[in-house]
MINUNU-867683 format. One record per residue: residue number from 1; residue in one letter; z, x, y of N, C-alpha, C in turn. Coordinates in steps of 0.2 Angstrom, whole numbers, m for minus. Layout:
<nodes>
   logu   dotor    n.up   n.east   n.north   ca.up   ca.east   ca.north    c.up   c.east   c.north
    NUM       A       Z        X         Y       Z         X          Y       Z        X         Y
...
</nodes>
This chain:
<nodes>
   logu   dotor    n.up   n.east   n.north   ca.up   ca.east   ca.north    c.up   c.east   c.north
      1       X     531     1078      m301     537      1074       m299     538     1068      m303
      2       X     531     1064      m302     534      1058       m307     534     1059      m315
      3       X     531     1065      m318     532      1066       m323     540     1068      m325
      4       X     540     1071      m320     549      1075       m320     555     1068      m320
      5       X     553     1064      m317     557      1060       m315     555     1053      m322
      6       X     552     1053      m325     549      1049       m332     553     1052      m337
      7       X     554     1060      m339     557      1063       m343     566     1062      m341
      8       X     566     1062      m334     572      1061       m334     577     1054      m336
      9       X     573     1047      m334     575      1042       m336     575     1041      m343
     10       X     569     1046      m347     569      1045       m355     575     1050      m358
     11       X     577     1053      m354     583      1057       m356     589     1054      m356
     12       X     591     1051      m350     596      1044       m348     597     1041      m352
     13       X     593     1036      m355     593      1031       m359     593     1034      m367
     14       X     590     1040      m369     594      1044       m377     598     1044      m376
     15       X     602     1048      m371     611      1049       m370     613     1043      m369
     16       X     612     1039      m366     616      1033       m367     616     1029      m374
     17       X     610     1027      m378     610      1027       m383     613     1029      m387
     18       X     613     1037      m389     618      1039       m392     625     1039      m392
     19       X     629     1041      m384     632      1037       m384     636     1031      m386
     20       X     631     1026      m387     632      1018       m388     634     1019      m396
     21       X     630     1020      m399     629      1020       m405     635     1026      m410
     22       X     637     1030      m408     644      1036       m410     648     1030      m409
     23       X     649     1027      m400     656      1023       m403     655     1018      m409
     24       X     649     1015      m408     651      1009       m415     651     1013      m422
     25       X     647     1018      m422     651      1022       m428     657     1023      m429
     26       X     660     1026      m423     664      1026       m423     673     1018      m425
     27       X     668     1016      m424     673      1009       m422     673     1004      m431
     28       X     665     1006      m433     664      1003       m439     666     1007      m447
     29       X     667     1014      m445     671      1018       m448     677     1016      m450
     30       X     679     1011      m446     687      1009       m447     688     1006      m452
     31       X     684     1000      m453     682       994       m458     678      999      m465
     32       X     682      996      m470     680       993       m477     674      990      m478
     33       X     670      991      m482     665       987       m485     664      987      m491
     34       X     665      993      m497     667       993       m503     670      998      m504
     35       X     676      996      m510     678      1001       m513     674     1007      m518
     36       X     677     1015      m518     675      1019       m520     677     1018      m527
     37       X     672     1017      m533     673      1018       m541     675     1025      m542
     38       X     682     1026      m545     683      1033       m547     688     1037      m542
     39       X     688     1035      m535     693      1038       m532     698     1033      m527
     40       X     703     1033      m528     710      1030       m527     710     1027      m520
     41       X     712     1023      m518     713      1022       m511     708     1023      m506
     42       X     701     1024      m507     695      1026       m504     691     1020      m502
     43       X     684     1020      m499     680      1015       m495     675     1016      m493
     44       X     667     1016      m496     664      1016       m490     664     1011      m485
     45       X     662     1011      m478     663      1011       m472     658     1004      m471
     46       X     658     1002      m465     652       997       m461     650     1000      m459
     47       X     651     1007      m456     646      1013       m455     639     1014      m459
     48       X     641     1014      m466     636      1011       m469     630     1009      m469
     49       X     632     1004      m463     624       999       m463     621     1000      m458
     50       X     624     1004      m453     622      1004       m446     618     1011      m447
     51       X     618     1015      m452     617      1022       m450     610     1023      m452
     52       X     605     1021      m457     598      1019       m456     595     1016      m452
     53       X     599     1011      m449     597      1008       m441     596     1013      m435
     54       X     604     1015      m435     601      1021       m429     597     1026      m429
     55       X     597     1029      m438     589      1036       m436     583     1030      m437
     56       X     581     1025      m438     577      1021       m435     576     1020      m428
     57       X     580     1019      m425     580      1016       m418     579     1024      m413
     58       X     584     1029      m416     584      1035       m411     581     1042      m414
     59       X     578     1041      m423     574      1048       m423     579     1052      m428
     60       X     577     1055      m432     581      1059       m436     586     1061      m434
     61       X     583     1065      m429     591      1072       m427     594     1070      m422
     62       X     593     1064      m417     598      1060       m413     602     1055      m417
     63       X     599     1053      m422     601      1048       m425     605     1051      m428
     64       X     605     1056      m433     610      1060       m436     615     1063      m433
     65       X     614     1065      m427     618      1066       m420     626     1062      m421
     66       X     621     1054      m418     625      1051       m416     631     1048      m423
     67       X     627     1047      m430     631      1044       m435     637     1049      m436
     68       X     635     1055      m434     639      1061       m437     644     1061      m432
     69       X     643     1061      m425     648      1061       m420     653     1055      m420
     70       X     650     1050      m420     655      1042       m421     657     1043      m428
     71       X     656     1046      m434     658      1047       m442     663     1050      m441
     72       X     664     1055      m439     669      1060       m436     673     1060      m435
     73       X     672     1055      m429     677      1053       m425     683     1046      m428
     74       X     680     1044      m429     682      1038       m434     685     1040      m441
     75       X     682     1044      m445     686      1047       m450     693     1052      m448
     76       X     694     1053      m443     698      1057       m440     702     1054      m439
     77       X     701     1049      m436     708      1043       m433     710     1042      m441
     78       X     706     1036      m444     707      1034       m450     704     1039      m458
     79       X     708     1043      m461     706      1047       m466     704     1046      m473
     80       X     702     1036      m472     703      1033       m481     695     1035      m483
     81       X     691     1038      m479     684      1037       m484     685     1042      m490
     82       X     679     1042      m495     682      1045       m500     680     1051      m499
     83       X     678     1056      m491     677      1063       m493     683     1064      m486
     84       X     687     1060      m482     690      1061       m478     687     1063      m470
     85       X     687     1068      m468     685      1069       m462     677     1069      m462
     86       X     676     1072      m468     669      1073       m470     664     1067      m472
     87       X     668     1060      m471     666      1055       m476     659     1052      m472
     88       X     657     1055      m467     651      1053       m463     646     1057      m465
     89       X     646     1062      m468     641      1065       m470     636     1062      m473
     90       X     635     1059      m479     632      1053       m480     631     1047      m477
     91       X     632     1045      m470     630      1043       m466     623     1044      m461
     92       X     624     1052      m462     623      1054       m457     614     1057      m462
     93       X     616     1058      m468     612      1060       m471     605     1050      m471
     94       X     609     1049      m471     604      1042       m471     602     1041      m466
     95       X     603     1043      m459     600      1040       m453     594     1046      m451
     96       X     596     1051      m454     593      1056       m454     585     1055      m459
     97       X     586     1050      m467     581      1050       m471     577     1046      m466
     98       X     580     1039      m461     577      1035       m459     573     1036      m454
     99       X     576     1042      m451     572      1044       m445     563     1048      m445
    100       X     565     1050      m452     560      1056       m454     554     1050      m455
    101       X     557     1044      m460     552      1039       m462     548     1038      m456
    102       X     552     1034      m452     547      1029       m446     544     1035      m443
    103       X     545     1040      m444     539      1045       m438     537     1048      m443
    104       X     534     1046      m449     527      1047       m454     530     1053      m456
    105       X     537     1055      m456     536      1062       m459     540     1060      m467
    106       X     537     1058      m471     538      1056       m478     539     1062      m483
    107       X     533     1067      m483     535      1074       m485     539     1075      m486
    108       X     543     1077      m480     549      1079       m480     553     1076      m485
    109       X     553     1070      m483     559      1065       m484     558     1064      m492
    110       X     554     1063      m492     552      1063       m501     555     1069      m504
    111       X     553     1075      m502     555      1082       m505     564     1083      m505
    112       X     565     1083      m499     574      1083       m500     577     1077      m504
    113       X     572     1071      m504     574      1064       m510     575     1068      m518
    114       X     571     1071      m518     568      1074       m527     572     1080      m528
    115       X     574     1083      m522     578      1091       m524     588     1087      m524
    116       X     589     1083      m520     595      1081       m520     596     1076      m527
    117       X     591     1072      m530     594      1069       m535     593     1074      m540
    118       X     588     1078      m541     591      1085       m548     596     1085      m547
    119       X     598     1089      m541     606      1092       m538     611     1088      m542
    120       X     609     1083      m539     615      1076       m542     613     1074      m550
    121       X     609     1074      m552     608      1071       m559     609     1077      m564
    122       X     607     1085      m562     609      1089       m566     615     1095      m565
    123       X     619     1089      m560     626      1094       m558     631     1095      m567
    124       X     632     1105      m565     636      1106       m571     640     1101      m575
    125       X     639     1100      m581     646      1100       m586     646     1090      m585
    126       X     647     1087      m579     647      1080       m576     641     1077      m574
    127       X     635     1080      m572     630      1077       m569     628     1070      m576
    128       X     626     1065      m572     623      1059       m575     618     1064      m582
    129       X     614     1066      m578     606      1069       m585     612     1071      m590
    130       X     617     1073      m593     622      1076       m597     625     1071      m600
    131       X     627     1066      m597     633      1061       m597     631     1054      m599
    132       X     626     1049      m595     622      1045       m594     618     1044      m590
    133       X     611     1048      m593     605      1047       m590     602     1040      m585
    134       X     607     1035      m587     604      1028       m584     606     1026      m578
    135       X     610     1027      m576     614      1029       m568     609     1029      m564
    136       X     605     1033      m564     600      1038       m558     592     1029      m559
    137       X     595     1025      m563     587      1021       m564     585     1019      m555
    138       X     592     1016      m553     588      1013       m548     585     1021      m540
    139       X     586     1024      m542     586      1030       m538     579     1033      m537
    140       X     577     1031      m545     571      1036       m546     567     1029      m544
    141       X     567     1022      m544     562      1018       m541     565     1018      m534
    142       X     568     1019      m531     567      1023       m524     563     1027      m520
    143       X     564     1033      m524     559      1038       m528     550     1036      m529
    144       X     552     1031      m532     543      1030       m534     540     1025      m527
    145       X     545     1020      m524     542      1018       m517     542     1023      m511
    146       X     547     1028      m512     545      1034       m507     538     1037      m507
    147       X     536     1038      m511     531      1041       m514     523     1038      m515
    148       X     524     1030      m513     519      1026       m514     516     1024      m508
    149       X     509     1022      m507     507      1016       m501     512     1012      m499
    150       X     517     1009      m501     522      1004       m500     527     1007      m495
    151       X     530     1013      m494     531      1017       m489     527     1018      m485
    152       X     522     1021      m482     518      1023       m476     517     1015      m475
    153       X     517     1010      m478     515      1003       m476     520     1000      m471
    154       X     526     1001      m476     531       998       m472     532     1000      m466
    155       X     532     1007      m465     532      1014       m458     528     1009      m452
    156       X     522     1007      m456     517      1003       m451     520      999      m448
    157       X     523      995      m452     524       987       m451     528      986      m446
    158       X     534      991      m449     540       991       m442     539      994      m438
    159       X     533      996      m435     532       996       m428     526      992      m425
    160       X     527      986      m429     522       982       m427     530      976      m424
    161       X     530      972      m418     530       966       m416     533      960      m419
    162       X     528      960      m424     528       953       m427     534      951      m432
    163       X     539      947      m431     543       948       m434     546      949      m440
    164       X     542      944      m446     538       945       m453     538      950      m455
    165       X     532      955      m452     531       961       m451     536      967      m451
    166       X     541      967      m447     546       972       m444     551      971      m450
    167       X     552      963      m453     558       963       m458     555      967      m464
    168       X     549      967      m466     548       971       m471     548      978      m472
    169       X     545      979      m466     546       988       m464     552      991      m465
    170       X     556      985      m460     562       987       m460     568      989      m467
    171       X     565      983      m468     569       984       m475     567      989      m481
    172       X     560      990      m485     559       995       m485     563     1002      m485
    173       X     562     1004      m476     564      1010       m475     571     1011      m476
    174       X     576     1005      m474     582      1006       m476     583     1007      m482
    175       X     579     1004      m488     583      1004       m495     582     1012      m496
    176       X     575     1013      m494     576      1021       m498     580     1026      m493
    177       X     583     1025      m486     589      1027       m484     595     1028      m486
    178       X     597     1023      m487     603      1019       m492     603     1024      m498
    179       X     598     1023      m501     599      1028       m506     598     1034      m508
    180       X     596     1039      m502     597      1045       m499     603     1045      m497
    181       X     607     1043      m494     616      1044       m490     617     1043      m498
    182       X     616     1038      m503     619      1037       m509     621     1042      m512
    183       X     614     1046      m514     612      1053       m518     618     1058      m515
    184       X     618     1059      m509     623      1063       m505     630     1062      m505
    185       X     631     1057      m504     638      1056       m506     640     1058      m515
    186       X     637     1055      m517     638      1056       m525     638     1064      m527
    187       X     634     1068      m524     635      1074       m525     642     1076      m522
    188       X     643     1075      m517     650      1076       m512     655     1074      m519
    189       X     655     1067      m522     660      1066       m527     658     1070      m532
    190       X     656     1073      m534     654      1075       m540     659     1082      m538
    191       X     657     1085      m531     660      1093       m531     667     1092      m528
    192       X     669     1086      m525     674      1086       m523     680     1082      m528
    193       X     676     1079      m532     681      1076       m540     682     1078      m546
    194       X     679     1085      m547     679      1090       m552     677     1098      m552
    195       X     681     1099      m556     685      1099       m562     693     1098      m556
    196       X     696     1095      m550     700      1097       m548     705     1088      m550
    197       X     701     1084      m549     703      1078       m549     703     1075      m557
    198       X     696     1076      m557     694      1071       m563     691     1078      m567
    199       X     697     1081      m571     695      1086       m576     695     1084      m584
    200       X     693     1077      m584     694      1075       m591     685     1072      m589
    201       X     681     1076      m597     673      1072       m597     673     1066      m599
    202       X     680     1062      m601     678      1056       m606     680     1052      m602
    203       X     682     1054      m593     684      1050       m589     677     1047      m585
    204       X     673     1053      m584     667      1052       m580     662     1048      m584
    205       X     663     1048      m590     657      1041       m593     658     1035      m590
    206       X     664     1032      m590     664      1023       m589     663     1025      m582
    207       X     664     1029      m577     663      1029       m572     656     1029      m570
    208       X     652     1032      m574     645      1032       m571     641     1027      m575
    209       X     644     1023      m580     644      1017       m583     644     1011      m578
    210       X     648     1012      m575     652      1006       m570     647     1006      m567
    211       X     645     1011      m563     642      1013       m558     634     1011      m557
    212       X     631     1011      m564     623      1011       m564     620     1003      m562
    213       X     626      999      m562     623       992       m561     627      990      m554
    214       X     632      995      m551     634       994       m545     633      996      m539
    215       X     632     1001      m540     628      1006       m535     622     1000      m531
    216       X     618      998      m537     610       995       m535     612      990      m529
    217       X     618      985      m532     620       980       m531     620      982      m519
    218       X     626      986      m520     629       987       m514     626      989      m510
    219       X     617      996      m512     611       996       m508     607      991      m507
    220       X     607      985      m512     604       981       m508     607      977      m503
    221       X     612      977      m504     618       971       m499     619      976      m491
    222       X     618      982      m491     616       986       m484     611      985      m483
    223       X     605      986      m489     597       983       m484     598      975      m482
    224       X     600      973      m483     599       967       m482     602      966      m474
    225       X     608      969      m475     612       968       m469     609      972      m463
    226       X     605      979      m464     603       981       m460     597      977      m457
    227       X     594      974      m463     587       970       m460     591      965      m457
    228       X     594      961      m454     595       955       m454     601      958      m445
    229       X     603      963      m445     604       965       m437     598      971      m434
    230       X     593      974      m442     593       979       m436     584      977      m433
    231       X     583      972      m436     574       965       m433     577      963      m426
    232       X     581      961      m423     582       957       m416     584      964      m413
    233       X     589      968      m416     590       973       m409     584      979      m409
    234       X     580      980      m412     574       985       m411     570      980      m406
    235       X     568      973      m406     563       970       m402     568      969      m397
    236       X     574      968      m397     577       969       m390     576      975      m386
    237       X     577      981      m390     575       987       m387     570      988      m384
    238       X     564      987      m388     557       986       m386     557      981      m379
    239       X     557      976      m380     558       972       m374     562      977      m368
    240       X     566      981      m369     569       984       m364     564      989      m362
    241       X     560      992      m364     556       997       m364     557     1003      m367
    242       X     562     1001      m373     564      1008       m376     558     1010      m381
    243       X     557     1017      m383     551      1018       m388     555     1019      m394
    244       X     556     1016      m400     560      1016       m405     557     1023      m409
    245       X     563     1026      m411     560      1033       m414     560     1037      m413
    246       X     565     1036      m405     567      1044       m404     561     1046      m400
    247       X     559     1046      m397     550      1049       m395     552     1050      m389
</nodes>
């Protein structure tokens, strides 16, 4: 019975969490944070930066749950992301890398890293490898910290307490989150801006030109922002009794 009754409060507080976390997806979806290079009127979100926080905080597949529900929901109300209703997917895809991290499951997370950038670096006719191979630089040193001790260290870290400690785990896991939802989204643009939108190749160079020094720019400025809200709301969690991670 106390077991039964332990599972059920641990069930309460997921669902409320979740919950919590959809609406301000929801609500952050509204907001701008930067515009999309290459398609008109577009924006990724402040959802953004919340979305490696939550699959840290609630676990991949709630985490991904929740980004995806609150994403949804918010690109529905407001339709300017640059895939529309779909424009959480890459959100959702980041909460999901982040979730994978913190619960040691890096494999995975590595594997789907390396098959999605070919995807994206060797898409027909447009891919970067074709066009400008230099694009993908900061992706593949994502790639290389995925793949290092500096990863399973970080994992450590941020489940350790100590504050120092948390900001660097934290941050860490988010960049290489960041730049998973990144990978994902760019494939999104790639299938969804060609050949229907952007049917000329000599238009997609300065784009991916633009891009190779901007992209980096913008995932650092979400690691940053998530390390800097998501270090006091995990130790508040914790302090509440919650087990970060989804568990």
């Amino acid at each position: 019975m106390r077991e039964k009754a332990l599972n059920s409060r641990v069930a309460a507080k997921n669902l409320a969490l979740v919950c919590v976390f959809a609406s301000l997806c929801a609500i952050f979806s509204l907001w701008s944070l930067f515009p999309v290079i290459g398609a008109i009127r577009t924006s990724i979100k402040v959802t953004a930066i919340m979305a490696p926080l939550i699959g840290i905080i609630l676990g991949p597949y709630m985490g991904a749950f929740a980004v995806a529900l609150g994403g949804f929901i918010g690109s529905s109300i407001t339709p300017t992301g640059p895939f529309g209703p779909l424009s959480f997917v890459p959100w959702m895809a980041a909460a999901f890398c982040s979730g994978l991290l913190y619960n040691h499951k890096w494999r995975q997370a590595a594997i789907l890293y390396s098959g999605l950038l070919l995807v994206f670096a060797f898409y027909p006719t447009i891919g970067p490898a074709w066009l400008h191979p230099y694009l993908i630089w900061f992706q593949l040193i994502g790639l290389a910290i995925l793949v290092s001790p500096l990863q399973s260290k970080a994992v450590t870290l941020s489940q350790q307490t100590n504050a120092k400690e948390l900001i660097l785990g934290v941050a860490v896991t988010s960049l290489i989150s960041a730049l998973f939802g990144q990978i994902v989204g760019s494939i999104m643009f790639e299938i969804t801006q060609w050949p229907a939108f952007i049917p000329d190749l000599n238009k997609w160079i300065p784009i991916w030109q633009t891009l190779t020094f901007l992209y980096p720019v913008e995932r650092v400025i979400i690691t940053v922002m998530v390390t800097f809200i998501g270090v006091p709301l995990i130790r508040a969690l914790r302090a509440w009794g919650y087990e970060i991670g989804g568990k």
